[in-house]
Backbone and ligand atoms as CSV (ligand in chain L), in Angstrom:
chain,resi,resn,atom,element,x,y,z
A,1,UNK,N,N,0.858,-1.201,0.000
A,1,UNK,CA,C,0.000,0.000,0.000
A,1,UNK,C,C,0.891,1.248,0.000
A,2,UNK,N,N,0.888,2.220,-1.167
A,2,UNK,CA,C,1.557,3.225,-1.176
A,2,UNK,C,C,1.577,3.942,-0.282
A,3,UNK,N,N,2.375,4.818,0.329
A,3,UNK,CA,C,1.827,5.877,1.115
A,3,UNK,C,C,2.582,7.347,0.770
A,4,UNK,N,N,1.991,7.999,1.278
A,4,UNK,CA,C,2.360,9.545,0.996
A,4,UNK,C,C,3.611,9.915,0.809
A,5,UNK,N,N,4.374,10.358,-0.075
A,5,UNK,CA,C,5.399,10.609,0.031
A,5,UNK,C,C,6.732,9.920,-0.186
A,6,UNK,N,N,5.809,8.592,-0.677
A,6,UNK,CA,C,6.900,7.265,-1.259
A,6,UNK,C,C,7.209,7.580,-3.104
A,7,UNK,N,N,8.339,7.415,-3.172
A,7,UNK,CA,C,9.135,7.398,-4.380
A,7,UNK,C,C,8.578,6.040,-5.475
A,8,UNK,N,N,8.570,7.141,-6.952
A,8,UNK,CA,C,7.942,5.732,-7.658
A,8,UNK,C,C,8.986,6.278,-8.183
A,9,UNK,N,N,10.070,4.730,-8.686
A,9,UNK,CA,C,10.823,5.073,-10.004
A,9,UNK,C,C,10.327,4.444,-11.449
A,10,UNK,N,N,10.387,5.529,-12.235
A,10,UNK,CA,C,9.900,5.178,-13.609
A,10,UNK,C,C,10.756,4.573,-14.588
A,11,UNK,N,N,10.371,3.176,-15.127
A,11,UNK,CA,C,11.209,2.979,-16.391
A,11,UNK,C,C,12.026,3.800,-17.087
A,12,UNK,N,N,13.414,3.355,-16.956
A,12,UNK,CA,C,14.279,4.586,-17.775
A,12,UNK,C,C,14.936,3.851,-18.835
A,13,UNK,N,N,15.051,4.345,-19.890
A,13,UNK,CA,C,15.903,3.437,-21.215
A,13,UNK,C,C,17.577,4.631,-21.254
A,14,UNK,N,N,18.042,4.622,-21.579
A,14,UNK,CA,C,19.413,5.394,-21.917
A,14,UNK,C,C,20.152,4.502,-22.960
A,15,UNK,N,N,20.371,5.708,-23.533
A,15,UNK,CA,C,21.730,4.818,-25.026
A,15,UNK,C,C,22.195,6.231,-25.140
A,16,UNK,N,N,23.139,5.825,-26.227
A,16,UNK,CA,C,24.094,7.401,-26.597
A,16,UNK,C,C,23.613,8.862,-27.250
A,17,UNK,N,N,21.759,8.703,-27.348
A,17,UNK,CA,C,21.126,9.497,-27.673
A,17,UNK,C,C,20.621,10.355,-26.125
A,18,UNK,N,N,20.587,9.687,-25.127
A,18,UNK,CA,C,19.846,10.024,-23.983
A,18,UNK,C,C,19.492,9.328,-23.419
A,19,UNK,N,N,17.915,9.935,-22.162
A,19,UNK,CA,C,17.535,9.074,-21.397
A,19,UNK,C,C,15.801,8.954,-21.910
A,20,UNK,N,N,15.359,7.902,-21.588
A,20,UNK,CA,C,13.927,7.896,-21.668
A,20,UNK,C,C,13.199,7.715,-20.742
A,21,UNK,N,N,12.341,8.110,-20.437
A,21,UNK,CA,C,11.250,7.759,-19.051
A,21,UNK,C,C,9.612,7.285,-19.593
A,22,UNK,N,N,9.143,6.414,-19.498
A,22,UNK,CA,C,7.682,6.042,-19.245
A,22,UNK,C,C,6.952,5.973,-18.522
A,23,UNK,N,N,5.479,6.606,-18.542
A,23,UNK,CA,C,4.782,6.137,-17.329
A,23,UNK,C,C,3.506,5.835,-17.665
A,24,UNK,N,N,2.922,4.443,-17.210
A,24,UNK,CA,C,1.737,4.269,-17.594
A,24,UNK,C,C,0.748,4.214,-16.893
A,25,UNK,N,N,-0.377,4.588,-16.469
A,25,UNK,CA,C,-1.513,4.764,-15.351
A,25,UNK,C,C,-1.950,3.601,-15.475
A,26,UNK,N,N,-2.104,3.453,-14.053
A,26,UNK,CA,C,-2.456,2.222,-13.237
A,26,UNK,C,C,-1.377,1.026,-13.083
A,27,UNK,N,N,0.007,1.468,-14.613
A,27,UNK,CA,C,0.764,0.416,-13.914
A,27,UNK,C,C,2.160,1.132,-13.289
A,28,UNK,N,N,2.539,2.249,-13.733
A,28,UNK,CA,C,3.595,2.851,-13.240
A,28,UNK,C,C,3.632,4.425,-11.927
A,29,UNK,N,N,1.947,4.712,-11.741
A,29,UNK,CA,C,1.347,4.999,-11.172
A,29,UNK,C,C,0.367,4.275,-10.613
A,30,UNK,N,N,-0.433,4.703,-9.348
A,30,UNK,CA,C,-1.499,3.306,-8.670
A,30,UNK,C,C,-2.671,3.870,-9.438
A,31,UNK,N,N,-2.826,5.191,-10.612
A,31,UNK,CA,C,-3.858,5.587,-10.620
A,31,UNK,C,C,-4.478,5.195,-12.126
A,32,UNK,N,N,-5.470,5.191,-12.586
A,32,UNK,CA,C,-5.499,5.816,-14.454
A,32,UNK,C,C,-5.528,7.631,-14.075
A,33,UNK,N,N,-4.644,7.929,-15.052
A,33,UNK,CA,C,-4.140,9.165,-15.232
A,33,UNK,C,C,-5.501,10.077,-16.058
A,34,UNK,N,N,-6.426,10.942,-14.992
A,34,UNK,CA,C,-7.303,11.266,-15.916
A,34,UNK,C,C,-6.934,12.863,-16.087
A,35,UNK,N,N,-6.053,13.184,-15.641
A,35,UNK,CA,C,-4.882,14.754,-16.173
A,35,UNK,C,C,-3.606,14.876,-15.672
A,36,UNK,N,N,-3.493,15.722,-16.533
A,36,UNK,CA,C,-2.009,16.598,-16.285
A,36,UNK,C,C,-2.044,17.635,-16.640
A,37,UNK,N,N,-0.861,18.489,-15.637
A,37,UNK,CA,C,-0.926,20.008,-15.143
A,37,UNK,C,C,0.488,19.895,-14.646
A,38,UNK,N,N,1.326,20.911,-15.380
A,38,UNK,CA,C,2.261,21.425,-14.992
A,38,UNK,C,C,2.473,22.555,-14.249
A,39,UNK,N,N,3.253,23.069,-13.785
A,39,UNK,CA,C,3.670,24.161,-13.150
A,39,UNK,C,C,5.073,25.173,-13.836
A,40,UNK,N,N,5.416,26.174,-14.026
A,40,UNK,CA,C,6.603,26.408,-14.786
A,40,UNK,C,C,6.533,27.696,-14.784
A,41,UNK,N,N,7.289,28.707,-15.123
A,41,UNK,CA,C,7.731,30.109,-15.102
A,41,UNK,C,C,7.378,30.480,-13.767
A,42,UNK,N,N,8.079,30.110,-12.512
A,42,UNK,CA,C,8.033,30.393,-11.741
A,42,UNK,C,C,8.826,31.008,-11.128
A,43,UNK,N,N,7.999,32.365,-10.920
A,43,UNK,CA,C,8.934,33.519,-10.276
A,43,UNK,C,C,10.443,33.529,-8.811
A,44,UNK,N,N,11.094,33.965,-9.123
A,44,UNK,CA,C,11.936,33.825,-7.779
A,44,UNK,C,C,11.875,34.045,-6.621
A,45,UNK,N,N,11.281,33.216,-5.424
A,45,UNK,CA,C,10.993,32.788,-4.710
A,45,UNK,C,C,9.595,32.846,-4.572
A,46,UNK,N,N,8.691,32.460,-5.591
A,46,UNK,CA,C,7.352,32.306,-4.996
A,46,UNK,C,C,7.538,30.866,-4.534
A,47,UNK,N,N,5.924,30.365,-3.890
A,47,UNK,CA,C,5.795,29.211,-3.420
A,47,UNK,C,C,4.572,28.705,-3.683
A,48,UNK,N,N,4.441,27.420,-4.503
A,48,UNK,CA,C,2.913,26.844,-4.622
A,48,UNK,C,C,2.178,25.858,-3.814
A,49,UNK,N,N,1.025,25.529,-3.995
A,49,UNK,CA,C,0.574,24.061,-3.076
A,49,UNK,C,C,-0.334,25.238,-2.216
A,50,UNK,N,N,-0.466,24.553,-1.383
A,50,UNK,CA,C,-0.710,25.272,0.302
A,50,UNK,C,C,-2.586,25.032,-0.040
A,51,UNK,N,N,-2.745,23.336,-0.057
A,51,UNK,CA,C,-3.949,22.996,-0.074
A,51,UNK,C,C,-3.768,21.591,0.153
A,52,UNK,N,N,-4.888,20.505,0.125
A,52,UNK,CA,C,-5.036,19.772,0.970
A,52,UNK,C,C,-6.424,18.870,-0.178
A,53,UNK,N,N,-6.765,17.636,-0.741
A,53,UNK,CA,C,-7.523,17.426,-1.249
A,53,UNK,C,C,-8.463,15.986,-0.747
A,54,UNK,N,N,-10.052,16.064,-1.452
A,54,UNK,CA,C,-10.628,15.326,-0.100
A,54,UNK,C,C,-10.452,13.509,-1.021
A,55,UNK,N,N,-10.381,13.868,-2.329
A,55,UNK,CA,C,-10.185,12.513,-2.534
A,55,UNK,C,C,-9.201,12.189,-3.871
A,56,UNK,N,N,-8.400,13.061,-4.383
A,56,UNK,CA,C,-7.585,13.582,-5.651
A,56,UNK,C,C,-6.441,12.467,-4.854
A,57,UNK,N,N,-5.735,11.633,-5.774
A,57,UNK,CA,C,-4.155,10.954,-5.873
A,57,UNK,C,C,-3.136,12.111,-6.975
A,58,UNK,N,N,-1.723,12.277,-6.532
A,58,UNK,CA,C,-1.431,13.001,-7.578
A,58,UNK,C,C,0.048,12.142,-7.567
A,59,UNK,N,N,0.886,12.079,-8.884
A,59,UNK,CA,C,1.859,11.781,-8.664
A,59,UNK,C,C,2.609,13.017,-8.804
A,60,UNK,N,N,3.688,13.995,-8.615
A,60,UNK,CA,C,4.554,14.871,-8.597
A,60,UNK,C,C,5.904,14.555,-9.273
A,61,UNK,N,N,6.700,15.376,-10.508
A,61,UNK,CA,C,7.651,15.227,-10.794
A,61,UNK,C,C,8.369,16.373,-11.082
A,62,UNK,N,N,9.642,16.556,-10.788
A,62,UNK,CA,C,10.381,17.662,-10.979
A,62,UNK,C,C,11.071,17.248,-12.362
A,63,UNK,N,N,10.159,17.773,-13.281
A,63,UNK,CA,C,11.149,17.017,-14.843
A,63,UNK,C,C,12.115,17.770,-15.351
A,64,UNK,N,N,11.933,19.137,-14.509
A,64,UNK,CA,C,13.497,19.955,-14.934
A,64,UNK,C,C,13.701,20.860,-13.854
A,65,UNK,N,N,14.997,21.018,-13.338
A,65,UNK,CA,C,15.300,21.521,-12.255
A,65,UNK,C,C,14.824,20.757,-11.093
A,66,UNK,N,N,14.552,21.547,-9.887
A,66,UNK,CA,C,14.228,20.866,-8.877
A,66,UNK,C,C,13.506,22.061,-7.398
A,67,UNK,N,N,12.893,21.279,-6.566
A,67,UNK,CA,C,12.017,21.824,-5.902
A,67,UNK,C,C,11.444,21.455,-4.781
A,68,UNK,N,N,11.283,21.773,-3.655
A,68,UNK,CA,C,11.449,21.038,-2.380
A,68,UNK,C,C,9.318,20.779,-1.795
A,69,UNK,N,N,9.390,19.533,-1.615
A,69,UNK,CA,C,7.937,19.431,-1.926
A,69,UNK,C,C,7.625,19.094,0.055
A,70,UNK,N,N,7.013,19.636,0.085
A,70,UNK,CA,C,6.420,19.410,1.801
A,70,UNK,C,C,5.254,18.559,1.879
A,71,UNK,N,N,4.744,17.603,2.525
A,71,UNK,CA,C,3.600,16.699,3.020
A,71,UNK,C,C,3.385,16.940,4.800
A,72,UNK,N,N,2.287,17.092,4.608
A,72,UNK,CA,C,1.918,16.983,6.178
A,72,UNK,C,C,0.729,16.077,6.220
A,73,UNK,N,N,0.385,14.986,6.925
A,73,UNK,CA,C,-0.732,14.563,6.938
A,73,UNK,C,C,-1.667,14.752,7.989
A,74,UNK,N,N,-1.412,15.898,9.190
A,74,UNK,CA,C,-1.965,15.864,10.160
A,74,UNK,C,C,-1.104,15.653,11.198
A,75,UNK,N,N,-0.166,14.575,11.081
A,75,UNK,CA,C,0.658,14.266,12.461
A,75,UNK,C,C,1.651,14.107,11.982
A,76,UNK,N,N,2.227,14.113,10.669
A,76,UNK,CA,C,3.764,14.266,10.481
A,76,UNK,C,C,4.007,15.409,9.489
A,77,UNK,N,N,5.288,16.055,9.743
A,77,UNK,CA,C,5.617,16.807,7.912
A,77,UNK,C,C,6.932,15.965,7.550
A,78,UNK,N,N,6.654,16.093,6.348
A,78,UNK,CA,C,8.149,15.562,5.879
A,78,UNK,C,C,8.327,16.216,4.813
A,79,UNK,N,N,9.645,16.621,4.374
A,79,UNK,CA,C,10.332,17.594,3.449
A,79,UNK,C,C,11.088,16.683,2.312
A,80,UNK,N,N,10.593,16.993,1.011
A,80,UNK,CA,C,11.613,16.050,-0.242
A,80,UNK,C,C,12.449,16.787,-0.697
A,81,UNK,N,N,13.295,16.254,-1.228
A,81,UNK,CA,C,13.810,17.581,-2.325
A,81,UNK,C,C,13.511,17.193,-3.562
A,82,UNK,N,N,12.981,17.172,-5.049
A,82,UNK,CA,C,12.998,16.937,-6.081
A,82,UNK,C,C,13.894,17.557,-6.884
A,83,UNK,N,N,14.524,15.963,-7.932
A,83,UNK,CA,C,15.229,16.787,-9.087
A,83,UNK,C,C,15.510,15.814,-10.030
A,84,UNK,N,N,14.636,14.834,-9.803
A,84,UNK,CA,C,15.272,13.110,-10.461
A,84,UNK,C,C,13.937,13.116,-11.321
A,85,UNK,N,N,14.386,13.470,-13.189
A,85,UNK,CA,C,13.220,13.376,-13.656
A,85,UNK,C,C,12.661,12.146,-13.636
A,86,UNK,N,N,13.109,11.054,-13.262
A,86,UNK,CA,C,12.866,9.578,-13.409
A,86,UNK,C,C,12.080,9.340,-12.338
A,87,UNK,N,N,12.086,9.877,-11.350
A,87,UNK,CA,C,11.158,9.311,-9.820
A,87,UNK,C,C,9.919,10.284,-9.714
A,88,UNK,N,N,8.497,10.228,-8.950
A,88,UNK,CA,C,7.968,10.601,-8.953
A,88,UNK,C,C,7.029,10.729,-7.345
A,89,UNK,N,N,6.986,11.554,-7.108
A,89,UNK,CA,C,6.332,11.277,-5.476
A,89,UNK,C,C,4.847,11.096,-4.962
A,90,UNK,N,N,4.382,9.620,-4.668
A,90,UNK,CA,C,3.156,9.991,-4.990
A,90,UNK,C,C,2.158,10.654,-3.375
A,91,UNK,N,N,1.213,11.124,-3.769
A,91,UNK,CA,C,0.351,12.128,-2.798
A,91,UNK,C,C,-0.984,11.902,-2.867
A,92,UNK,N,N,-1.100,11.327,-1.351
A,92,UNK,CA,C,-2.768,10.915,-1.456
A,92,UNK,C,C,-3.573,11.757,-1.122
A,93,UNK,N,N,-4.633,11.427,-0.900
A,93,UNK,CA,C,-6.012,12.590,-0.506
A,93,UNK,C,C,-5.677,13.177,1.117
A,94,UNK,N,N,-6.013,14.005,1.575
A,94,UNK,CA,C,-5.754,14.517,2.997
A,94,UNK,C,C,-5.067,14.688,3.875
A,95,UNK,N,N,-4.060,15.343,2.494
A,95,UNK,CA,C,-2.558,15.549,3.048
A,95,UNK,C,C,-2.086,16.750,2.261
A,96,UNK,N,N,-1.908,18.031,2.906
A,96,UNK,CA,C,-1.613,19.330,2.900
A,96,UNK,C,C,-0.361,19.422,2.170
A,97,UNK,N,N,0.278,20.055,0.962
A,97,UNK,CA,C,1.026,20.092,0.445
A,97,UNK,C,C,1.830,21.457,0.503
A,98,UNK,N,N,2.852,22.010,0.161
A,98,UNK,CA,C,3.791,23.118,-0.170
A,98,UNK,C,C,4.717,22.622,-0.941
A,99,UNK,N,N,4.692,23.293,-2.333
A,99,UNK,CA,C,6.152,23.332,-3.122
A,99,UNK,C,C,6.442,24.751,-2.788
A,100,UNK,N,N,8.342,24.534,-2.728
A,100,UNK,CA,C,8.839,25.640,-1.822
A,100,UNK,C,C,10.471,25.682,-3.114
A,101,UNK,N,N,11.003,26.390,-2.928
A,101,UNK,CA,C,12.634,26.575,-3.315
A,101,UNK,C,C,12.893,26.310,-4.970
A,102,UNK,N,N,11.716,26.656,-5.835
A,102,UNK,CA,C,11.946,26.278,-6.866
A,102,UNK,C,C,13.005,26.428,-7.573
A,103,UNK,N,N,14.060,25.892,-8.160
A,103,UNK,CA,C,15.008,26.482,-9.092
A,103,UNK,C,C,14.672,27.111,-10.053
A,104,UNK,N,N,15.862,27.842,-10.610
A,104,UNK,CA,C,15.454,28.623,-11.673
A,104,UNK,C,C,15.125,27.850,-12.799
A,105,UNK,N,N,13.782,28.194,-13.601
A,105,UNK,CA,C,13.417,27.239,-14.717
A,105,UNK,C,C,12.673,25.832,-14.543
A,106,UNK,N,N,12.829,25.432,-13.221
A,106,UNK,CA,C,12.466,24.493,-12.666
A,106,UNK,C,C,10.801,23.973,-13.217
A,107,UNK,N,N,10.508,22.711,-13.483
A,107,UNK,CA,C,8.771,22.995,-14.244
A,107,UNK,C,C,8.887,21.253,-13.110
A,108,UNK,N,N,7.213,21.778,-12.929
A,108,UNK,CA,C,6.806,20.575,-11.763
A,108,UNK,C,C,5.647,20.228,-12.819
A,109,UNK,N,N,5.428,18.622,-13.019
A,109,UNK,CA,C,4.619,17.834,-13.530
A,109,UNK,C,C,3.953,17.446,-12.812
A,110,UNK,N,N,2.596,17.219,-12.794
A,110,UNK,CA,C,1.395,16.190,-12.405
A,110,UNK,C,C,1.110,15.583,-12.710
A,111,UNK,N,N,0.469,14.470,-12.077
A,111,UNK,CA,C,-0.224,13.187,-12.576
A,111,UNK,C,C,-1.210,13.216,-11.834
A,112,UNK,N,N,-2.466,13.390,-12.139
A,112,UNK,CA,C,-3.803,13.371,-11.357
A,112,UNK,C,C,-4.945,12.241,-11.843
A,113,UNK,N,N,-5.750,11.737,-10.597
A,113,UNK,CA,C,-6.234,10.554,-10.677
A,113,UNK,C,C,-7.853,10.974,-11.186
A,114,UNK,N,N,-8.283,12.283,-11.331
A,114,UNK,CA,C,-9.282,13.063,-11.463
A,114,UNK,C,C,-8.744,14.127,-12.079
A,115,UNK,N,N,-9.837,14.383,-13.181
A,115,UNK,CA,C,-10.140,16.064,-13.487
A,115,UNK,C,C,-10.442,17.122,-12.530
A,116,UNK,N,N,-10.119,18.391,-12.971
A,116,UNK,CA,C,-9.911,19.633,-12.034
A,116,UNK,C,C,-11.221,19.500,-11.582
A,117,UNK,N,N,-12.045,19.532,-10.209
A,117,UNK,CA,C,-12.714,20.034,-9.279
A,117,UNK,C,C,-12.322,20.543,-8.074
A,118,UNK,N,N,-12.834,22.065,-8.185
A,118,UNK,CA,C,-12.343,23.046,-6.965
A,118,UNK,C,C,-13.159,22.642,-5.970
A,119,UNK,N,N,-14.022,21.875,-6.041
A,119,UNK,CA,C,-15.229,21.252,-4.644
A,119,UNK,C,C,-14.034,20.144,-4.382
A,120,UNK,N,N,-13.095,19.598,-4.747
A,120,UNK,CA,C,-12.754,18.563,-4.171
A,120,UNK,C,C,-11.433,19.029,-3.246
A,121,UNK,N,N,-11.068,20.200,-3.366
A,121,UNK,CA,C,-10.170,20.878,-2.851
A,121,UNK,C,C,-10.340,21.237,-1.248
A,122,UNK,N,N,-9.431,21.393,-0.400
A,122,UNK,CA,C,-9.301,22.213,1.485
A,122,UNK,C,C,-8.148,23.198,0.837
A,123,UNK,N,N,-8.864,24.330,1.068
A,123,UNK,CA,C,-7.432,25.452,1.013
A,123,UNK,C,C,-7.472,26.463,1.793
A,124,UNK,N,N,-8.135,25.734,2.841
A,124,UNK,CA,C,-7.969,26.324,4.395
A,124,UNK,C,C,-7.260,25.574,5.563
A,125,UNK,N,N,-6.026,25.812,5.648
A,125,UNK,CA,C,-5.398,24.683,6.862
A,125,UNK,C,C,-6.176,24.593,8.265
A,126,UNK,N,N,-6.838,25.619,8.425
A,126,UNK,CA,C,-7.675,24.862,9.727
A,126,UNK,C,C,-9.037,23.918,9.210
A,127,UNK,N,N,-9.288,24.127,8.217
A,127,UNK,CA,C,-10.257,22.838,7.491
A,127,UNK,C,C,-9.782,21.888,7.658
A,128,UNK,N,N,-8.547,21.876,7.125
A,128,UNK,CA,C,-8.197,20.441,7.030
A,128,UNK,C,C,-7.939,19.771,8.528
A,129,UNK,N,N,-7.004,20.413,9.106
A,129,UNK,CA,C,-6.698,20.072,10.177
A,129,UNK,C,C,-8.122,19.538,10.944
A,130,UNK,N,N,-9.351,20.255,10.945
A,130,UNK,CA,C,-10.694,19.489,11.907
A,130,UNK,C,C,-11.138,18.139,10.756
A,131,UNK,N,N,-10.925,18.250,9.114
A,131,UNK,CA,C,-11.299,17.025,8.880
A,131,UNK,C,C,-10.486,15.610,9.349
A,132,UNK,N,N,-9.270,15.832,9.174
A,132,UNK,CA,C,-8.452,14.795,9.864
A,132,UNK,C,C,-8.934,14.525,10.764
A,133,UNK,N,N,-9.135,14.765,12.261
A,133,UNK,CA,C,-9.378,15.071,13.315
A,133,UNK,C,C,-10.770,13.808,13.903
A,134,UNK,N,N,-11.606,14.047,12.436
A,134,UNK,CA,C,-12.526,13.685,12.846
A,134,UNK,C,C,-12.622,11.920,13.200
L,1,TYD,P1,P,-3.952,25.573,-7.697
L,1,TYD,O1,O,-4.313,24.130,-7.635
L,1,TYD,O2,O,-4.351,26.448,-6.549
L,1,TYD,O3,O,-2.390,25.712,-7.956
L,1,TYD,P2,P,-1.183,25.225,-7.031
L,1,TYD,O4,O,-1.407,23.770,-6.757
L,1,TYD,O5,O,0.022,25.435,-7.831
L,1,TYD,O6,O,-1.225,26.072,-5.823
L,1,TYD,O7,O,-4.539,26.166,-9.052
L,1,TYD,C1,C,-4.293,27.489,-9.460
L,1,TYD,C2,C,-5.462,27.914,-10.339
L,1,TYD,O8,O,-5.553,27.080,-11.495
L,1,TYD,C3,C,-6.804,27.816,-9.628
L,1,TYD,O9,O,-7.577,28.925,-10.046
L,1,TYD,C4,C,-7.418,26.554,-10.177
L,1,TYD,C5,C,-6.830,26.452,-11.561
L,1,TYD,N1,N,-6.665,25.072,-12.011
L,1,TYD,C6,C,-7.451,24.569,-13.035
L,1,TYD,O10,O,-8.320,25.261,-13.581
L,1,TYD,N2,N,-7.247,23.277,-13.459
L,1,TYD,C7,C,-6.311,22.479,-12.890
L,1,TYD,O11,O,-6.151,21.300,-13.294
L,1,TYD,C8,C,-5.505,22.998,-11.815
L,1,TYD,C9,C,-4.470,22.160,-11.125
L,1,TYD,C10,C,-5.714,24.300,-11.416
C-alpha cells in the first residue's frame, strides 16, 4: 500500500542518444491518469501548493530543475527535495502540500487521478486540520 510521500521510479531506457522515461496509469502509477498540469515560469521565490484534497491521488515530478515538496498529513511533515526526472512522489487525498525553493526554470509535472474540481479541494489549513481530526 503506497503511502504519501513514497518514491515511484519510472522505467528509464538510456543509449548514446539520452535518457527515456515512461509512465503508464495504473501500472507505473497506482492511478489511471485522468490529467495533467504542470507548473513552470516560476517567479523567484514564490511558493505553490498550500492545499489539501478530499479525494484527488497526484503523482509529482520535478522534470526539470528541482524543488522542495512538503507533506503533512496531520501528524507528520516531511520535506523532499525533487530533481530526479525519473522518480515521482506519490500524494494521497488529505494531506496538505507546499512546493517551496523552486530552481530557476524548474517545471513541476502532475499526474492526477481526477479532473480539475475546486469542490474537491481544502485550502484552508484549519479545514483540514478538523477534517483529519474527525
Ligand atoms: P492551484 O491548484 O491552486 O495551484 P497550485 O497547486 O500550484 O497552488 O490552481 C491554481 C489555479 O488554477 C486555480 O484557479 C485553479 C486552476 N486550475 C485549473 O483550472 N485546473 C487544474 O487542473 C488545476 C491544477 C488548477
Amino acid at each position: 500500500m503506497l503511502k504519501s510521500g513514497d518514491l515511484l521510479e519510472f522505467p528509464k531506457i538510456g543509449d548514446h542518444r539520452g535518457s527515456l522515461c515512461f509512465i503508464e496509469g495504473g501500472e507505473h502509477v497506482p492511478f489511471p491518469i485522468r490529467r495533467i498540469y504542470y507548473l513552470f515560469d516560476i517567479p523567484d521565490g514564490a511558493d505553490r501548493g498550500g492545499h489539501a484534497h478530499k479525494a484527488l491521488e497526484q503523482v509529482m515530478i520535478a522534470i526539470h530543475g528541482s524543488f522542495d515538496l512538503i507533506l503533512n498529513d496531520g501528524a507528520e511533515e516531511r520535506s523532499l527535495h525533487l530533481s530526479d526526472p525519473s522518480e515521482g512522489v506519490y500524494i494521497g487525498n488529505h494531506v496538505w502540500r507546499e512546493i517551496r525553493n523552486f530552481s530557476a526554470g524548474a517545471v513541476c509535472v502532475v499526474l492526477a487521478s481526477e479532473r480539475y474540481d475546486e469542490s474537491d479541494y481544502i485550502r484552508n489549513y484549519e479545514d483540514f486540520k478538523s477534517t483529519i481530526q474527525r
